[in-house]
One Martini backbone bead per residue (centre of mass of N, CA, C, O) as a GRO file, in nm:
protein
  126
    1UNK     BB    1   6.925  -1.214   6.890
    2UNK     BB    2   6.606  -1.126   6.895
    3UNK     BB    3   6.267  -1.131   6.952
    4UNK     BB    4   6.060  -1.317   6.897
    5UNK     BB    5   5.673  -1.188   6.766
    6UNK     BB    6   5.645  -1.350   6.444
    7UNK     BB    7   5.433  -1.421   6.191
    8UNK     BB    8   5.446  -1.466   5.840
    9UNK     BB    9   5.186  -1.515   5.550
   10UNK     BB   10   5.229  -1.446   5.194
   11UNK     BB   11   5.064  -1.384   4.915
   12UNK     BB   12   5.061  -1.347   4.576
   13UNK     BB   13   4.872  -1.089   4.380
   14UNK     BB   14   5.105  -0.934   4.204
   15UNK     BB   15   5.279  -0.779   3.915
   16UNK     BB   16   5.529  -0.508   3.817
   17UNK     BB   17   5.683  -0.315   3.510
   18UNK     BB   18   5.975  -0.135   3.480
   19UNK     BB   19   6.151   0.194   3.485
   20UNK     BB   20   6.401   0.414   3.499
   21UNK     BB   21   6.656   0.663   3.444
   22UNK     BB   22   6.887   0.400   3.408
   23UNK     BB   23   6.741   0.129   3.280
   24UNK     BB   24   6.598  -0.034   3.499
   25UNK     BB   25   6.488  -0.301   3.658
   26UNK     BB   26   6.125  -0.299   3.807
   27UNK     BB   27   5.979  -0.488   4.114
   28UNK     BB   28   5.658  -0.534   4.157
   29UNK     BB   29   5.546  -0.743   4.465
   30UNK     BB   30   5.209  -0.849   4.533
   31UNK     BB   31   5.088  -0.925   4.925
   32UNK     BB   32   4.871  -1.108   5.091
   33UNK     BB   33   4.772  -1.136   5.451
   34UNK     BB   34   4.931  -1.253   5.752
   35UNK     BB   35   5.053  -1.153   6.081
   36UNK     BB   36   5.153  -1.121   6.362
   37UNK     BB   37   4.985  -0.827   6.555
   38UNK     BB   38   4.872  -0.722   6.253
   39UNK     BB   39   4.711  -0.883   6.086
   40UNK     BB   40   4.662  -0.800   5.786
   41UNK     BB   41   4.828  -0.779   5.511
   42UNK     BB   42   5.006  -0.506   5.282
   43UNK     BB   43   5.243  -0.564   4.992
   44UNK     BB   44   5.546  -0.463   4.870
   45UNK     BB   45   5.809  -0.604   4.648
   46UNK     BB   46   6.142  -0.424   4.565
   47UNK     BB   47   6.321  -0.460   4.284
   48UNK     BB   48   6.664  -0.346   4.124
   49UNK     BB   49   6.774  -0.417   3.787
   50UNK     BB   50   7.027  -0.484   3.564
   51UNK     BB   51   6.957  -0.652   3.265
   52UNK     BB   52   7.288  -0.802   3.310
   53UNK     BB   53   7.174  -0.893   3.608
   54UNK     BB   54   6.898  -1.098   3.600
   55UNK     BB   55   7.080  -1.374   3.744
   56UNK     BB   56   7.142  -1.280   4.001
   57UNK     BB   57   7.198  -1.425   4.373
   58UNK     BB   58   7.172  -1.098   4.451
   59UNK     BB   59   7.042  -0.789   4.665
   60UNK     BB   60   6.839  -0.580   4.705
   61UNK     BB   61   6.546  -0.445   4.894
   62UNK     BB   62   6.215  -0.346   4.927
   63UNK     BB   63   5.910  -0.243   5.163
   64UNK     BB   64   5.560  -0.184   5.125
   65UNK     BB   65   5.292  -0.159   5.389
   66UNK     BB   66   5.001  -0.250   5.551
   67UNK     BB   67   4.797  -0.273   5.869
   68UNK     BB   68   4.504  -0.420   5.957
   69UNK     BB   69   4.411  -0.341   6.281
   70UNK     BB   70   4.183  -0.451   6.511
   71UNK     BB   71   4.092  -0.126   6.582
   72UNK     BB   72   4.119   0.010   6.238
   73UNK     BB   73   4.379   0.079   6.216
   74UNK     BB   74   4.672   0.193   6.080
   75UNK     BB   75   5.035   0.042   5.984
   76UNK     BB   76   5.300   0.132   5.843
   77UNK     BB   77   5.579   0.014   5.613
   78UNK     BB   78   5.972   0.047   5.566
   79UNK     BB   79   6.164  -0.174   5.438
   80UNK     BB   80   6.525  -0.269   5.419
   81UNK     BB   81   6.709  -0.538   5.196
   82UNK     BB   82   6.772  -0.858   5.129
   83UNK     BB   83   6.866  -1.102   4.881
   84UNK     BB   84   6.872  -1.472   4.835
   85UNK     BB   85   6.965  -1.739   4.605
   86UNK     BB   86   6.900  -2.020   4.559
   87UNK     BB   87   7.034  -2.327   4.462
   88UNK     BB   88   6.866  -2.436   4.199
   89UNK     BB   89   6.616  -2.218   4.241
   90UNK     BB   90   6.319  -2.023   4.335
   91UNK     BB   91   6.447  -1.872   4.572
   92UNK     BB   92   6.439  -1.639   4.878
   93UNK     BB   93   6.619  -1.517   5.099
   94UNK     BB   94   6.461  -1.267   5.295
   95UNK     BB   95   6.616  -0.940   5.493
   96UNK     BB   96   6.442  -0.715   5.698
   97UNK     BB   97   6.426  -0.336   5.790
   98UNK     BB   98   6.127  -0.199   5.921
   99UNK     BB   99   5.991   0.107   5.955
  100UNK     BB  100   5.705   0.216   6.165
  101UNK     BB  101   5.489   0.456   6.202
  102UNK     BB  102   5.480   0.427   6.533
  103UNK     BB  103   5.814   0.404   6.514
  104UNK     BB  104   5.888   0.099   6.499
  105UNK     BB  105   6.108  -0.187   6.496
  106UNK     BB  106   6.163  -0.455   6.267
  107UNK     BB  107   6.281  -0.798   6.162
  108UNK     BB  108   6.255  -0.985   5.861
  109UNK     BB  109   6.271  -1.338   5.825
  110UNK     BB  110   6.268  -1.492   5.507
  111UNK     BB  111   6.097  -1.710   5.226
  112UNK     BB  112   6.014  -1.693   4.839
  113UNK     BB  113   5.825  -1.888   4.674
  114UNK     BB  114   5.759  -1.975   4.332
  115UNK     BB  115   5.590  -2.234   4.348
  116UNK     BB  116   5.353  -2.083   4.610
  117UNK     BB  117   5.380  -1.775   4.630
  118UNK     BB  118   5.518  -1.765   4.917
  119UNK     BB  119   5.571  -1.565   5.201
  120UNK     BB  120   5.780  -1.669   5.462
  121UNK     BB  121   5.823  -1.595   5.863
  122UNK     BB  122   6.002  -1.388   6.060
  123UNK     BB  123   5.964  -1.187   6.371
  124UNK     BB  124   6.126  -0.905   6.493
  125UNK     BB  125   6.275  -0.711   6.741
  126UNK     BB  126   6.460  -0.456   6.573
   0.00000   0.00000   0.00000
């Protein structure tokens, strides 16, 4: 495993669904918070999944979001990864490969209860 860089804890505040052009439902769950070395983070985790589909124990998700770093300057990040339902529960662990505005690439380790509403893990080098 590559060397670990720092962590996040990310608050939802709210989401939307929609539906694309296959029928299937997309959840856009939108996170404010803070991350190590980011700054504030904002930031939208999105599922699509079909209907018949919606009690799945797994699945990909993507990451859209931007960090507003000390300097002023501000840092996109795209990343794609999978999610898994604990057993039992409203949890999630999701591990997402993220590449950033500024060339960089990290891979952030976490899991989402919905319990708390909080999204939060650790962030890799790469």
């Amino acid at each position: 495993m590559s060397e670990q860089i720092g962590e996040f804890t990310l608050k939802h505040s709210g989401c939307t669904f929609g539906t694309n052009s296959e029928g299937e439902m997309i959840a856009n769950n939108n996170f404010v918070g803070e991350a190590t070395g980011f700054g504030p983070v904002w930031g939208t985790l999105i599922t699509t999944e079909s209907l018949s589909e919606m009690n799945a124990s797994s699945g990909s998700c993507q990451w859209v979001g931007v960090a507003f770093l000390d300097d002023g300057s501000e840092l996109g990040g795209i990343g794609n990864g999978t999610w898994e339902k604990s057993s039992g529960s409203h949890k999630w662990d999701i591990v997402m490969n993220v590449n950033l505005s500024d060339g960089g690439k990290h891979r952030a380790e976490g899991s989402l209860d919905l319990e708390t509403l909080i999204y939060s893990g650790k962030i890799y080098q790469g």
